[in-house]
PyMOL Python script that loads the backbone (N, CA, C, O; Angstrom):
from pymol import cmd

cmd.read_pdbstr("""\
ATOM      1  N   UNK A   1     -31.618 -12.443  -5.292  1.00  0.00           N
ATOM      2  CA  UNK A   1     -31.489 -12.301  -6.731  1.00  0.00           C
ATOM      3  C   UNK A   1     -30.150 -12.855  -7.183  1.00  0.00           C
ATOM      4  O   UNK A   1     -29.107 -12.407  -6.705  1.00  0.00           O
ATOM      5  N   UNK A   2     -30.155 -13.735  -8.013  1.00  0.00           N
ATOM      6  CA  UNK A   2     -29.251 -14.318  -9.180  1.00  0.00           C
ATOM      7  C   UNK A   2     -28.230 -13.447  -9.264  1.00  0.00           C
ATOM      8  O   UNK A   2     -28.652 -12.439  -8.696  1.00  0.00           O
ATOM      9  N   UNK A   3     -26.866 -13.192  -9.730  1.00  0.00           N
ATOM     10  CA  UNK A   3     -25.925 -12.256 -10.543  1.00  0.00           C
ATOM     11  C   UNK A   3     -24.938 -13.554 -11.026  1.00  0.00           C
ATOM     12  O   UNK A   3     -24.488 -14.604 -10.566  1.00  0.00           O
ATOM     13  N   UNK A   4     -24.910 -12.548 -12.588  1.00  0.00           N
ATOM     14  CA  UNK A   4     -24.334 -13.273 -13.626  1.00  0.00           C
ATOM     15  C   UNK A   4     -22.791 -12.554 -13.455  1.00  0.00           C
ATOM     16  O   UNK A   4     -22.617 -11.341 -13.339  1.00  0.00           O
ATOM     17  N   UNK A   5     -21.623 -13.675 -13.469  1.00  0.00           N
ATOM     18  CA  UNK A   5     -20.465 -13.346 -12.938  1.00  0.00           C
ATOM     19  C   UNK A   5     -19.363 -13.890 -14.359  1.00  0.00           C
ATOM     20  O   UNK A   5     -19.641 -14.841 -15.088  1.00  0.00           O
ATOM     21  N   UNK A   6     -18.383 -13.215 -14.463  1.00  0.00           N
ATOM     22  CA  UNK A   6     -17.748 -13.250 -15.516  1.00  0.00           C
ATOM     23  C   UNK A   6     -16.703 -14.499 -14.664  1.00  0.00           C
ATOM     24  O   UNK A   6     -16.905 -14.818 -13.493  1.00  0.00           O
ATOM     25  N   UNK A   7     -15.662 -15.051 -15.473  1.00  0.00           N
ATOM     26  CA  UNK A   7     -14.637 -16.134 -15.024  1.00  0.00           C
ATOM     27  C   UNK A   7     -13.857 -15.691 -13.862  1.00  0.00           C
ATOM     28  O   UNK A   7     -13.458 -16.483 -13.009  1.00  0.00           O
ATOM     29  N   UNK A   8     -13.630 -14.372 -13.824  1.00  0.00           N
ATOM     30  CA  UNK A   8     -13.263 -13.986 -12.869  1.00  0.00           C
ATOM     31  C   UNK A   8     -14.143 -12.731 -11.729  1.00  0.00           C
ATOM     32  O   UNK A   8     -13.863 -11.663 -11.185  1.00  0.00           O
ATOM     33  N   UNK A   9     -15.252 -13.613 -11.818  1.00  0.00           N
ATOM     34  CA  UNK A   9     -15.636 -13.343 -10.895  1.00  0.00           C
ATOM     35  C   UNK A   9     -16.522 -11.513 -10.545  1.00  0.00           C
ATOM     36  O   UNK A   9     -16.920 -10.995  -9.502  1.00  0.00           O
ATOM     37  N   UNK A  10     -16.509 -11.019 -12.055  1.00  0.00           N
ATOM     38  CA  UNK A  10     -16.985  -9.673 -11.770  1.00  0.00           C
ATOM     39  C   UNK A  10     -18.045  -9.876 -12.356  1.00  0.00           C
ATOM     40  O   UNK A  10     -18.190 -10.859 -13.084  1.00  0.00           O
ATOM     41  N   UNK A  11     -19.148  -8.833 -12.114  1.00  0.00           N
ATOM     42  CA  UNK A  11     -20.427  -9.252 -12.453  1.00  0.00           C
ATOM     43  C   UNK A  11     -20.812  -8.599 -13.853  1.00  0.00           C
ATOM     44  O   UNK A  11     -20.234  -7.611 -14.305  1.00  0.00           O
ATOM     45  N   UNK A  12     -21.781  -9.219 -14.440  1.00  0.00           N
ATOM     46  CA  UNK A  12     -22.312  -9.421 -15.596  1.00  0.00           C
ATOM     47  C   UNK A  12     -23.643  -8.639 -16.037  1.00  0.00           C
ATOM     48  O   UNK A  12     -24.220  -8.353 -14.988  1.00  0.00           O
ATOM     49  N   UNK A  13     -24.043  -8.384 -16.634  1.00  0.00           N
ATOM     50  CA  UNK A  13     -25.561  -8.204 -17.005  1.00  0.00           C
ATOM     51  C   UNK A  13     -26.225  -9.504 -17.618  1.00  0.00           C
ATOM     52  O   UNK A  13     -26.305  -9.939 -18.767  1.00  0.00           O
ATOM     53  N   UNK A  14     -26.591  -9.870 -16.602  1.00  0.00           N
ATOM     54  CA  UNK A  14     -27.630 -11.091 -17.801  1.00  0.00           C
ATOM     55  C   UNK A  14     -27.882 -11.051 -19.220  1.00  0.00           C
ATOM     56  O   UNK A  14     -27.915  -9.916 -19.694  1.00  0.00           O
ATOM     57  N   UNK A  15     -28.070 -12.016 -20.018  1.00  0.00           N
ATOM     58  CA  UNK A  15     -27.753 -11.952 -21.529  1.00  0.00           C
ATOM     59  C   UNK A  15     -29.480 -11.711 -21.553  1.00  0.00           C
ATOM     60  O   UNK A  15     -30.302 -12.199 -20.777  1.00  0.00           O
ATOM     61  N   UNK A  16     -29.711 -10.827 -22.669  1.00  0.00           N
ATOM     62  CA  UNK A  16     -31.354 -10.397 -22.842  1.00  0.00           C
ATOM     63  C   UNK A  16     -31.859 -11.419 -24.019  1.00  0.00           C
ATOM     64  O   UNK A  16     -33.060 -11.689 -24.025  1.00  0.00           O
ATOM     65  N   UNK A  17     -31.140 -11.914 -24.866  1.00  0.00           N
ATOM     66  CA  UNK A  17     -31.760 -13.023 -25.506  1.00  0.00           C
ATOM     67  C   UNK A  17     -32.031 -14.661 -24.854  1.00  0.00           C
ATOM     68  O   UNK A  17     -30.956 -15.260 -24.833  1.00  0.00           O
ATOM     69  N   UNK A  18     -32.697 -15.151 -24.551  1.00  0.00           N
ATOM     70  CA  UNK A  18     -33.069 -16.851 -24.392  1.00  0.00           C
ATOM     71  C   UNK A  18     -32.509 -17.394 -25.783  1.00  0.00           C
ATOM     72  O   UNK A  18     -32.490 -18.623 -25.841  1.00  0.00           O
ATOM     73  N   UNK A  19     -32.102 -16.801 -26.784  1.00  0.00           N
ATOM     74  CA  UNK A  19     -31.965 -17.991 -27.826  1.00  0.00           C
ATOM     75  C   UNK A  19     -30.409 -18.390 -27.556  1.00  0.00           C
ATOM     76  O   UNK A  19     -30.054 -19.567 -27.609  1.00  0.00           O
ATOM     77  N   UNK A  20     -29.474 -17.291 -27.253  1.00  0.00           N
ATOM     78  CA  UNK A  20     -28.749 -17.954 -27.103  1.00  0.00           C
ATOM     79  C   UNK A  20     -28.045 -19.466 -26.379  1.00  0.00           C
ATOM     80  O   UNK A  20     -28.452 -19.604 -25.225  1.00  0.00           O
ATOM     81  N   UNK A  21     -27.252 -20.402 -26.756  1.00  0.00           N
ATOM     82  CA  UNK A  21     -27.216 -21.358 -25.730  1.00  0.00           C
ATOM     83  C   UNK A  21     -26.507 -21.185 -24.329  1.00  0.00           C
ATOM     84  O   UNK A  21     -25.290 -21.029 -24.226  1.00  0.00           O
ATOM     85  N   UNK A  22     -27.221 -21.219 -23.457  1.00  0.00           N
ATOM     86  CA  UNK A  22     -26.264 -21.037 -22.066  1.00  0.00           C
ATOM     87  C   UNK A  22     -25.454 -22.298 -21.765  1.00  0.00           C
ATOM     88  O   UNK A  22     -25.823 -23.449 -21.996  1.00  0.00           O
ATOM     89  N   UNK A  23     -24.107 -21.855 -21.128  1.00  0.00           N
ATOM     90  CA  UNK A  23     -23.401 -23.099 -20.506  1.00  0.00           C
ATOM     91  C   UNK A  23     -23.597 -22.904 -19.084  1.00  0.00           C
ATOM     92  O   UNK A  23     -23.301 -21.851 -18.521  1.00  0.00           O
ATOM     93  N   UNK A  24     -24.319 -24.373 -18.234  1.00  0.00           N
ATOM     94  CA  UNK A  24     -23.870 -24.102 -17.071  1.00  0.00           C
ATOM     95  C   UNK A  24     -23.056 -24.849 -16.474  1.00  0.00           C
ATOM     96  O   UNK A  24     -22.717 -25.787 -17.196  1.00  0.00           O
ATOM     97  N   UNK A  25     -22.435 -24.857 -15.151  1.00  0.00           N
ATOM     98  CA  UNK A  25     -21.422 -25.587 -14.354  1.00  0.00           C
ATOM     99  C   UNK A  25     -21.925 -25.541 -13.043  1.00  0.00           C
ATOM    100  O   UNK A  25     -22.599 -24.674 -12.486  1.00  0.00           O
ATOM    101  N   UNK A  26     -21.360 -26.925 -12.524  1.00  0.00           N
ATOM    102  CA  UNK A  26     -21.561 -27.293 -11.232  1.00  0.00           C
ATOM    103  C   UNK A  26     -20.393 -26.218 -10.673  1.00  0.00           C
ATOM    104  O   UNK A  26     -19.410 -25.818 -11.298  1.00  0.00           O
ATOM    105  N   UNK A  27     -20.726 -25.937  -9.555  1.00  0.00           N
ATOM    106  CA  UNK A  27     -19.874 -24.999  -8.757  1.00  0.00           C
ATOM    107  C   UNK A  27     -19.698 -26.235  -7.082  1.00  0.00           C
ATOM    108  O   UNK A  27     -20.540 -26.728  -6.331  1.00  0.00           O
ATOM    109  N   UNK A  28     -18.426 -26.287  -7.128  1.00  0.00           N
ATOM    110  CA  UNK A  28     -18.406 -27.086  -5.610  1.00  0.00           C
ATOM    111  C   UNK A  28     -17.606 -26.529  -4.573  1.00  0.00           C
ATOM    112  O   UNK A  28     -16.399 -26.407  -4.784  1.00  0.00           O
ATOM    113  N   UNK A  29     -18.165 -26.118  -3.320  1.00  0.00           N
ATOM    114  CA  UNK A  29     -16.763 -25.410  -2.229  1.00  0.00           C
ATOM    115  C   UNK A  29     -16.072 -26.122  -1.630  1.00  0.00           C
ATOM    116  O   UNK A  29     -16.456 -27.241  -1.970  1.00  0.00           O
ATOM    117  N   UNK A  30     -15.213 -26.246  -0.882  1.00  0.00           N
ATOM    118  CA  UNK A  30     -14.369 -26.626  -0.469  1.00  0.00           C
ATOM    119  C   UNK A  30     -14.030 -25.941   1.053  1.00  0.00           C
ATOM    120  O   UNK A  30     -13.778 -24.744   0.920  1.00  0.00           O
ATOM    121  N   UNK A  31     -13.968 -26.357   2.329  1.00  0.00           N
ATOM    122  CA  UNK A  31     -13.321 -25.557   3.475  1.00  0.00           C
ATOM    123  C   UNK A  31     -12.179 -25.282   3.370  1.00  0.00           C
ATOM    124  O   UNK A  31     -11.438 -26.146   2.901  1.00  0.00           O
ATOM    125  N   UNK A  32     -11.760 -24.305   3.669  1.00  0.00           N
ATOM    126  CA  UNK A  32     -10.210 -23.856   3.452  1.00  0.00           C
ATOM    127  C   UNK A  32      -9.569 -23.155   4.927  1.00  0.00           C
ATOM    128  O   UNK A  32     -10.152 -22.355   5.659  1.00  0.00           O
ATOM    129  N   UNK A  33      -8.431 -23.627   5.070  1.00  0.00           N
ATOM    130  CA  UNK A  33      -7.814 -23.235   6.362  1.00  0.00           C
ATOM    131  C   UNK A  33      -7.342 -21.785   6.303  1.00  0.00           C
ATOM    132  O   UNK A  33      -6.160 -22.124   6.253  1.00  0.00           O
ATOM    133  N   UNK A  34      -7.289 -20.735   6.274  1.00  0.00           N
ATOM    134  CA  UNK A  34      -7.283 -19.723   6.068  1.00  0.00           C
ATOM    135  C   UNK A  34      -5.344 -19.735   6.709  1.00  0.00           C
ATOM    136  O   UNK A  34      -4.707 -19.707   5.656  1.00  0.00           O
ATOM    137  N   UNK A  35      -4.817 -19.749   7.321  1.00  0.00           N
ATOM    138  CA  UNK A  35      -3.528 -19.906   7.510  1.00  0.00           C
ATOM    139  C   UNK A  35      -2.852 -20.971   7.410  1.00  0.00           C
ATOM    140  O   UNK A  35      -1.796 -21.129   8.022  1.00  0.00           O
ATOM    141  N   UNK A  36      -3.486 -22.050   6.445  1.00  0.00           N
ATOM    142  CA  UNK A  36      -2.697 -23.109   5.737  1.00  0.00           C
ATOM    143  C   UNK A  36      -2.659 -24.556   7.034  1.00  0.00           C
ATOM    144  O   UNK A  36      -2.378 -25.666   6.581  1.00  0.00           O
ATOM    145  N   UNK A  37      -2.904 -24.450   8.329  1.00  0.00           N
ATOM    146  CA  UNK A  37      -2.855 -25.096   9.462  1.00  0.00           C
ATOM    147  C   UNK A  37      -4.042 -26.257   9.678  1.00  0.00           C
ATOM    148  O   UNK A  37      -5.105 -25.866  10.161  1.00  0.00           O
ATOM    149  N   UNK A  38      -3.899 -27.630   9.347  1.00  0.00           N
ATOM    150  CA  UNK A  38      -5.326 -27.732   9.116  1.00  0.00           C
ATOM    151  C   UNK A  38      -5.831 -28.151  10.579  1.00  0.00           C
ATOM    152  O   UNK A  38      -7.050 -28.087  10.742  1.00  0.00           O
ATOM    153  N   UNK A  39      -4.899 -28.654  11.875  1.00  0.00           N
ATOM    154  CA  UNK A  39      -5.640 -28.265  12.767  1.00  0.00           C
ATOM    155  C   UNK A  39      -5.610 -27.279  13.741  1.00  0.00           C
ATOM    156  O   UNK A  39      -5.339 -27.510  14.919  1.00  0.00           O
ATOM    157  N   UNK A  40      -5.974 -25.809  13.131  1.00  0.00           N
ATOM    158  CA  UNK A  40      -6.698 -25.113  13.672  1.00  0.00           C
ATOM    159  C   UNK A  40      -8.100 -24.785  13.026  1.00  0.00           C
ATOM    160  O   UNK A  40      -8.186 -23.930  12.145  1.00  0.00           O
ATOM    161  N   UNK A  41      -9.165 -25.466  13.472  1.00  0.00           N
ATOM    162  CA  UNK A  41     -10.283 -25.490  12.934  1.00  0.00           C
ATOM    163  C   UNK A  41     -11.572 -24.543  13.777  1.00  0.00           C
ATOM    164  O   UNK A  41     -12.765 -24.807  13.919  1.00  0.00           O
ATOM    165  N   UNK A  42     -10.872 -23.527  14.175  1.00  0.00           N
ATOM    166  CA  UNK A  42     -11.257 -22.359  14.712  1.00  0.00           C
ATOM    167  C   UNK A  42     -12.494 -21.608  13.679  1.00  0.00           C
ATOM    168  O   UNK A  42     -12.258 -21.501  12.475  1.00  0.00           O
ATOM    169  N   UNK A  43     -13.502 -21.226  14.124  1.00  0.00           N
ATOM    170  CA  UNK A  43     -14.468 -20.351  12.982  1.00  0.00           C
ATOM    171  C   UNK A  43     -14.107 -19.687  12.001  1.00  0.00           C
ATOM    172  O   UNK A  43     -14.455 -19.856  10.832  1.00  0.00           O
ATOM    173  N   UNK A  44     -13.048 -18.522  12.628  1.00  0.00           N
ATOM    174  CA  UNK A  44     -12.856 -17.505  11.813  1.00  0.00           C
ATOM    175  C   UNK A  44     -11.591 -17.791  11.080  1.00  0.00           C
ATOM    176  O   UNK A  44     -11.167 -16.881  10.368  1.00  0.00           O
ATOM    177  N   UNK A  45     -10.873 -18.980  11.142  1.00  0.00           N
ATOM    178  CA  UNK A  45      -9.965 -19.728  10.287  1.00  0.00           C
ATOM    179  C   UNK A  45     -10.572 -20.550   9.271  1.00  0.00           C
ATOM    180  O   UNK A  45      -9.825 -21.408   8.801  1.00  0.00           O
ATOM    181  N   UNK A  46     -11.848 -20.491   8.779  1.00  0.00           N
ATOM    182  CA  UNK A  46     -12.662 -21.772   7.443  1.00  0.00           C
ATOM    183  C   UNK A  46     -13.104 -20.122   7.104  1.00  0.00           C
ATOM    184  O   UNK A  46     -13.252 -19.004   7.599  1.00  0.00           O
ATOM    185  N   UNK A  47     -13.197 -21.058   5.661  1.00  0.00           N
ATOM    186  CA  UNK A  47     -13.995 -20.492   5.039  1.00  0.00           C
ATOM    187  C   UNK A  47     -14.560 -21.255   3.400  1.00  0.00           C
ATOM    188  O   UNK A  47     -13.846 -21.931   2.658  1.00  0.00           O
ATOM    189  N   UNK A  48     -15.577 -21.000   3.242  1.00  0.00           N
ATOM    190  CA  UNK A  48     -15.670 -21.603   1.868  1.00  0.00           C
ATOM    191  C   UNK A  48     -15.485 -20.852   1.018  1.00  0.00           C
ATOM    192  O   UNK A  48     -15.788 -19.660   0.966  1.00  0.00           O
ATOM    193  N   UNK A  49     -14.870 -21.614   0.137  1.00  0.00           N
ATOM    194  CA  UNK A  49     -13.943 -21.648  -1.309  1.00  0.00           C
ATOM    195  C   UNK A  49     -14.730 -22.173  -2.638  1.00  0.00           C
ATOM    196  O   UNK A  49     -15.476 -23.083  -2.276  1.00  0.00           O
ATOM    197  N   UNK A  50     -14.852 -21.930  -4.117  1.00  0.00           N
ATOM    198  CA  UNK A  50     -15.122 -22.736  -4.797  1.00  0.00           C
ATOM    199  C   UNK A  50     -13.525 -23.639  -4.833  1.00  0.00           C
ATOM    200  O   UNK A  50     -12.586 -23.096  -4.251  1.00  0.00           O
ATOM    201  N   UNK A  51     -13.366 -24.543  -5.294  1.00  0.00           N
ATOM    202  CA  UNK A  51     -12.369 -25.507  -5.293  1.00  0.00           C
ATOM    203  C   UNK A  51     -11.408 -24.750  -6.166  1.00  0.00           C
ATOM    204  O   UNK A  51     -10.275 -24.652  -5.694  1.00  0.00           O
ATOM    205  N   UNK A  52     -11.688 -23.997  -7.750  1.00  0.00           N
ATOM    206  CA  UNK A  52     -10.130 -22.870  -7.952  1.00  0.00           C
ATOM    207  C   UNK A  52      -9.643 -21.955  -7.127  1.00  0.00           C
ATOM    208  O   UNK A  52      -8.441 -21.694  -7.163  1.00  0.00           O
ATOM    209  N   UNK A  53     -10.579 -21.255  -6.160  1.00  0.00           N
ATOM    210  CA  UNK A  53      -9.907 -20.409  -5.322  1.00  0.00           C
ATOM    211  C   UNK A  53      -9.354 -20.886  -4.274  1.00  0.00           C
ATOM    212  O   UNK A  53      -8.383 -20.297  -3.798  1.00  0.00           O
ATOM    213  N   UNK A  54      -9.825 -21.993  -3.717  1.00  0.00           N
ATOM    214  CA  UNK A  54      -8.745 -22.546  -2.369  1.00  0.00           C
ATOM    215  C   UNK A  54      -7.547 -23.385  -3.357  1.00  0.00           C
ATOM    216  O   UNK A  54      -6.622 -23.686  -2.603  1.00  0.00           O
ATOM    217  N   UNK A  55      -7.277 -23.827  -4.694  1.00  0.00           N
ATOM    218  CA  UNK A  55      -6.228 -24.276  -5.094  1.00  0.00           C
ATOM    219  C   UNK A  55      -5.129 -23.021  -5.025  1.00  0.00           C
ATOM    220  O   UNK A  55      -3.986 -22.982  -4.571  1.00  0.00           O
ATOM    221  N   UNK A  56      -6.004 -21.965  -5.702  1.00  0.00           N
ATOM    222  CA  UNK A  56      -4.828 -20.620  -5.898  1.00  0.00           C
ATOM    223  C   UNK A  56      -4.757 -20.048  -4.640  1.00  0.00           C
ATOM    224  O   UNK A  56      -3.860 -19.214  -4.523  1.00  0.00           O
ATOM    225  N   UNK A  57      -5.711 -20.334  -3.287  1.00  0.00           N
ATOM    226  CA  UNK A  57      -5.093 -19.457  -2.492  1.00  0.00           C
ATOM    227  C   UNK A  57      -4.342 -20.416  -1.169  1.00  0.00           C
ATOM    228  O   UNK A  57      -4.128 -20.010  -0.027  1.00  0.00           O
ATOM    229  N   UNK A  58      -4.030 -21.802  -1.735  1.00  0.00           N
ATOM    230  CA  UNK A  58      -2.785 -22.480  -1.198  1.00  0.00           C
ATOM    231  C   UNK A  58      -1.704 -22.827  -2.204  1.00  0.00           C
ATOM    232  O   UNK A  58      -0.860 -23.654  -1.858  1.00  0.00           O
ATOM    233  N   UNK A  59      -1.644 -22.336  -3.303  1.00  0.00           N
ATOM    234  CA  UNK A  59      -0.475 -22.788  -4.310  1.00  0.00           C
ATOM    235  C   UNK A  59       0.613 -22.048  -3.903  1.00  0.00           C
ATOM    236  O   UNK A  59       1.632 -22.400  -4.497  1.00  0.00           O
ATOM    237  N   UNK A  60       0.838 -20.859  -2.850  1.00  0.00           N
ATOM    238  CA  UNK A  60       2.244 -20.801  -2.118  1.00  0.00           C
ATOM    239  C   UNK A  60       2.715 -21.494  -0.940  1.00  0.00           C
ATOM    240  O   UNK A  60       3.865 -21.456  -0.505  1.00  0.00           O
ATOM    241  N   UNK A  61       1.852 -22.056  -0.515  1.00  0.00           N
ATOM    242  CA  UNK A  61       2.072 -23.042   0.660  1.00  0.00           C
ATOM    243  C   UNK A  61       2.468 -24.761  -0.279  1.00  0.00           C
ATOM    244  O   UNK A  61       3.500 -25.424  -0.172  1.00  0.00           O
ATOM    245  N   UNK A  62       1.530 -24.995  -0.936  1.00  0.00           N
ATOM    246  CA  UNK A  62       2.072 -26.215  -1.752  1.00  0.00           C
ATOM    247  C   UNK A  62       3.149 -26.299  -2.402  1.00  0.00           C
ATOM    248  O   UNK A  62       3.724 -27.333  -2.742  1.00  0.00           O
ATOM    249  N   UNK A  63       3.471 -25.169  -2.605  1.00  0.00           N
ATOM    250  CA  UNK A  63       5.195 -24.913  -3.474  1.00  0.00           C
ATOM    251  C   UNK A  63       6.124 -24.907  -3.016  1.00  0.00           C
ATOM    252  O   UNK A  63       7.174 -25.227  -3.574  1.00  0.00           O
ATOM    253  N   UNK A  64       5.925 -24.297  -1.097  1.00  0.00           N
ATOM    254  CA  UNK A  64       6.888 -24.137   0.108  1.00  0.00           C
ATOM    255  C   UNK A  64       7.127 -25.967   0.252  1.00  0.00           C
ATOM    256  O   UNK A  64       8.219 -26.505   0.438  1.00  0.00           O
ATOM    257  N   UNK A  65       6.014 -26.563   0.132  1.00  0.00           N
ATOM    258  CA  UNK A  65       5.984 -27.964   0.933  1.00  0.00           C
ATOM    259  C   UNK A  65       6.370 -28.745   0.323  1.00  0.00           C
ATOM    260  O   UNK A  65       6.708 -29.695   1.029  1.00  0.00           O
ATOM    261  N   UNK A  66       6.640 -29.016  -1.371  1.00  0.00           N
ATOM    262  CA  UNK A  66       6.807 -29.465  -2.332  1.00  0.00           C
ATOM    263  C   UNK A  66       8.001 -29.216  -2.097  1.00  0.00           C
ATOM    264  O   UNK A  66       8.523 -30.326  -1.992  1.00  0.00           O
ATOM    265  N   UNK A  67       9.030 -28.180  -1.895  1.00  0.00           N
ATOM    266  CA  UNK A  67      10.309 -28.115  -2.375  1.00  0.00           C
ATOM    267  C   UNK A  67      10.975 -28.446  -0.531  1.00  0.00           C
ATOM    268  O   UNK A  67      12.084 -28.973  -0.446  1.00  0.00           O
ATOM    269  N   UNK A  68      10.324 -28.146   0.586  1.00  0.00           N
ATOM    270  CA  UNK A  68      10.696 -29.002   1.486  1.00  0.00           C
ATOM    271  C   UNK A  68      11.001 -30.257   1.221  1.00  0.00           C
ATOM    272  O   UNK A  68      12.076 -30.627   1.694  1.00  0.00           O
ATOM    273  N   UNK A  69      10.163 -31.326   0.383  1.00  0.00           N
ATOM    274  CA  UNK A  69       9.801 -32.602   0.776  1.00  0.00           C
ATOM    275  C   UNK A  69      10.899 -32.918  -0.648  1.00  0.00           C
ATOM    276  O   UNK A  69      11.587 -33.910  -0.409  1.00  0.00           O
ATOM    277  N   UNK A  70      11.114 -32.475  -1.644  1.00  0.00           N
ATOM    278  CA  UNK A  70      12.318 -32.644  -2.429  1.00  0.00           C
ATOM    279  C   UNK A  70      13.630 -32.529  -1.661  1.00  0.00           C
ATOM    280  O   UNK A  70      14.395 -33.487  -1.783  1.00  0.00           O
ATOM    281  N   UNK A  71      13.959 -31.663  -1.003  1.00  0.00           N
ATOM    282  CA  UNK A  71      15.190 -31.572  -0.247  1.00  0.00           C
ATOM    283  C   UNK A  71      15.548 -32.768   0.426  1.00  0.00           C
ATOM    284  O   UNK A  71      16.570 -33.409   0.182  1.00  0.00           O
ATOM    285  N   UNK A  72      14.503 -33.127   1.466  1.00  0.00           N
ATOM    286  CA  UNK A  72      14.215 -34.190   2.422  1.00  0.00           C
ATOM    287  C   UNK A  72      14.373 -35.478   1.614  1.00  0.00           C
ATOM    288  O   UNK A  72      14.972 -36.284   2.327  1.00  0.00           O
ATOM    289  N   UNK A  73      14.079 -36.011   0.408  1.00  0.00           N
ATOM    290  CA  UNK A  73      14.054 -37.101  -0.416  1.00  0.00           C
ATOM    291  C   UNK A  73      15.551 -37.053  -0.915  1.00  0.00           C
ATOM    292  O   UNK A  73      16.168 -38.101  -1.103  1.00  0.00           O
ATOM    293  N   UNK A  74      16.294 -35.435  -1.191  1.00  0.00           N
ATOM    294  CA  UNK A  74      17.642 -35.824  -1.573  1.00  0.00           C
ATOM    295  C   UNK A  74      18.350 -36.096  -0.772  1.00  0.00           C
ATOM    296  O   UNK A  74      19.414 -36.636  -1.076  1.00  0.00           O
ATOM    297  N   UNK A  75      17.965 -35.773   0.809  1.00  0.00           N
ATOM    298  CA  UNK A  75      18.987 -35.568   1.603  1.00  0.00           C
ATOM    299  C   UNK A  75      19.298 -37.183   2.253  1.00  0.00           C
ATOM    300  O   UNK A  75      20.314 -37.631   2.785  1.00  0.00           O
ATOM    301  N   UNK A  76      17.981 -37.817   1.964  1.00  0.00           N
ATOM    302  CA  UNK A  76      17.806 -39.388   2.178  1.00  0.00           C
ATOM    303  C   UNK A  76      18.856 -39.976   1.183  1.00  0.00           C
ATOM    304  O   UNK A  76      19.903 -40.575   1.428  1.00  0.00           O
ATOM    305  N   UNK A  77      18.225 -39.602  -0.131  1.00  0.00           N
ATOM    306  CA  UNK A  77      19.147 -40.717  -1.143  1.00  0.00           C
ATOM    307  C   UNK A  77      20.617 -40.157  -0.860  1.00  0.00           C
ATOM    308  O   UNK A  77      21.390 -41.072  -1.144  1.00  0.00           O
ATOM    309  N   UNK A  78      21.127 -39.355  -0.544  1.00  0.00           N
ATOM    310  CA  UNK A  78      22.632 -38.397   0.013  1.00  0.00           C
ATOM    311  C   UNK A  78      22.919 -39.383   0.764  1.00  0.00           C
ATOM    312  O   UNK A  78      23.863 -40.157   0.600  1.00  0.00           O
ATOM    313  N   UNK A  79      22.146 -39.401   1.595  1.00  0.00           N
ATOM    314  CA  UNK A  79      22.666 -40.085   3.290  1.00  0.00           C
ATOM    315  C   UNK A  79      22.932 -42.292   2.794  1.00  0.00           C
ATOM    316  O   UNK A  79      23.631 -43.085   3.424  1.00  0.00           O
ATOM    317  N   UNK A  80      22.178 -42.551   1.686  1.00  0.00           N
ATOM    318  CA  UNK A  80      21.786 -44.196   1.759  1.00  0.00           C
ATOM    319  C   UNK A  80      23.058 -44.228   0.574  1.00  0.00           C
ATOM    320  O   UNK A  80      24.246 -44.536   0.676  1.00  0.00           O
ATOM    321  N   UNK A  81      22.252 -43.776  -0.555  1.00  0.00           N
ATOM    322  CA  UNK A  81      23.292 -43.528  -2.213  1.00  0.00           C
ATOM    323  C   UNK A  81      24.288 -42.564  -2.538  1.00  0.00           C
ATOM    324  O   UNK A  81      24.655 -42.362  -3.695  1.00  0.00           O
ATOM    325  N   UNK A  82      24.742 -41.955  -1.524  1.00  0.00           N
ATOM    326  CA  UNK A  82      25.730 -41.092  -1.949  1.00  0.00           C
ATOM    327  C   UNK A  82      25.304 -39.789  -2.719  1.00  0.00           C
ATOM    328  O   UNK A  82      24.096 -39.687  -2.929  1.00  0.00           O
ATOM    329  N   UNK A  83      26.058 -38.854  -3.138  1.00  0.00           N
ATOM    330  CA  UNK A  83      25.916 -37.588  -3.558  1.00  0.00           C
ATOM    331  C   UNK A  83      24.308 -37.771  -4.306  1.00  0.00           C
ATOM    332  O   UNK A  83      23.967 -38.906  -4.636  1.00  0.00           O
ATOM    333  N   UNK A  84      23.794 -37.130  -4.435  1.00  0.00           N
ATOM    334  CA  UNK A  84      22.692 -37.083  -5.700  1.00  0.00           C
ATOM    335  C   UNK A  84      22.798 -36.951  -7.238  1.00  0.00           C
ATOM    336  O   UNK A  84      23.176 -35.814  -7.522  1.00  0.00           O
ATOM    337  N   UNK A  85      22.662 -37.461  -7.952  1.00  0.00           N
ATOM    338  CA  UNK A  85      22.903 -37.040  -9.370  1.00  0.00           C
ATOM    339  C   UNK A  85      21.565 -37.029 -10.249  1.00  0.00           C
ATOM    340  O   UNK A  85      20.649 -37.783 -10.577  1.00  0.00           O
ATOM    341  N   UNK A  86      22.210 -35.129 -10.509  1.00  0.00           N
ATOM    342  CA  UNK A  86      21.185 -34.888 -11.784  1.00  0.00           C
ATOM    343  C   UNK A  86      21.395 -35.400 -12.922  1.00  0.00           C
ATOM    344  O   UNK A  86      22.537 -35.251 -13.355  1.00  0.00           O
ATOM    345  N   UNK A  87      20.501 -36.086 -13.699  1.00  0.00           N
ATOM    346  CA  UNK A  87      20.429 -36.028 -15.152  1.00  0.00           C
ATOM    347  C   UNK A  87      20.199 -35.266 -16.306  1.00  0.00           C
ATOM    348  O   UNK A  87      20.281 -35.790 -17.417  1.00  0.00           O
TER     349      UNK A  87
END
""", "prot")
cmd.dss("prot")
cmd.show_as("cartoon", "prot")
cmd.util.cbc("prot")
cmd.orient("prot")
């Protein structure tokens, strides 16, 4: 059986009128590494995701890696161009 799920995900009562217009959406999953590692491709490390929940449930790992890879880019232009300068 079907269940009608609110945006986040809690469930709904089906709407009792047909006149209203329904919206629907493609829903797509995504495998997700469950400890951020992508090769450990172990069973109980996947899992499927719709594609917002594996964004939000790596957006602390992308933020860790993002501000790694900024450091690493200043520490280059440091090392070639001298000090870094903010604007």
């Amino acid at each position: 059986m079907q269940t009608w799920r609110c945006g986040a995900g809690q469930r709904l009562r089906p709407p009792h009128s047909t006149i209203l217009p329904m919206q629907r959406t493609r829903v797509f999953l995504s495998t997700c590494h469950l400890d951020h590692d992508p090769q450990n491709n172990a069973a109980n490390n996947l899992a499927a995701l719709r594609q917002r929940c594996h964004i939000l449930h790596n957006a602390p790992e992308h933020r860790k890696r993002r501000a790694v890879t900024v450091r690493a880019r200043r520490a280059m232009g440091d090392l070639f161009e001298g000090p870094y300068q903010q604007l």
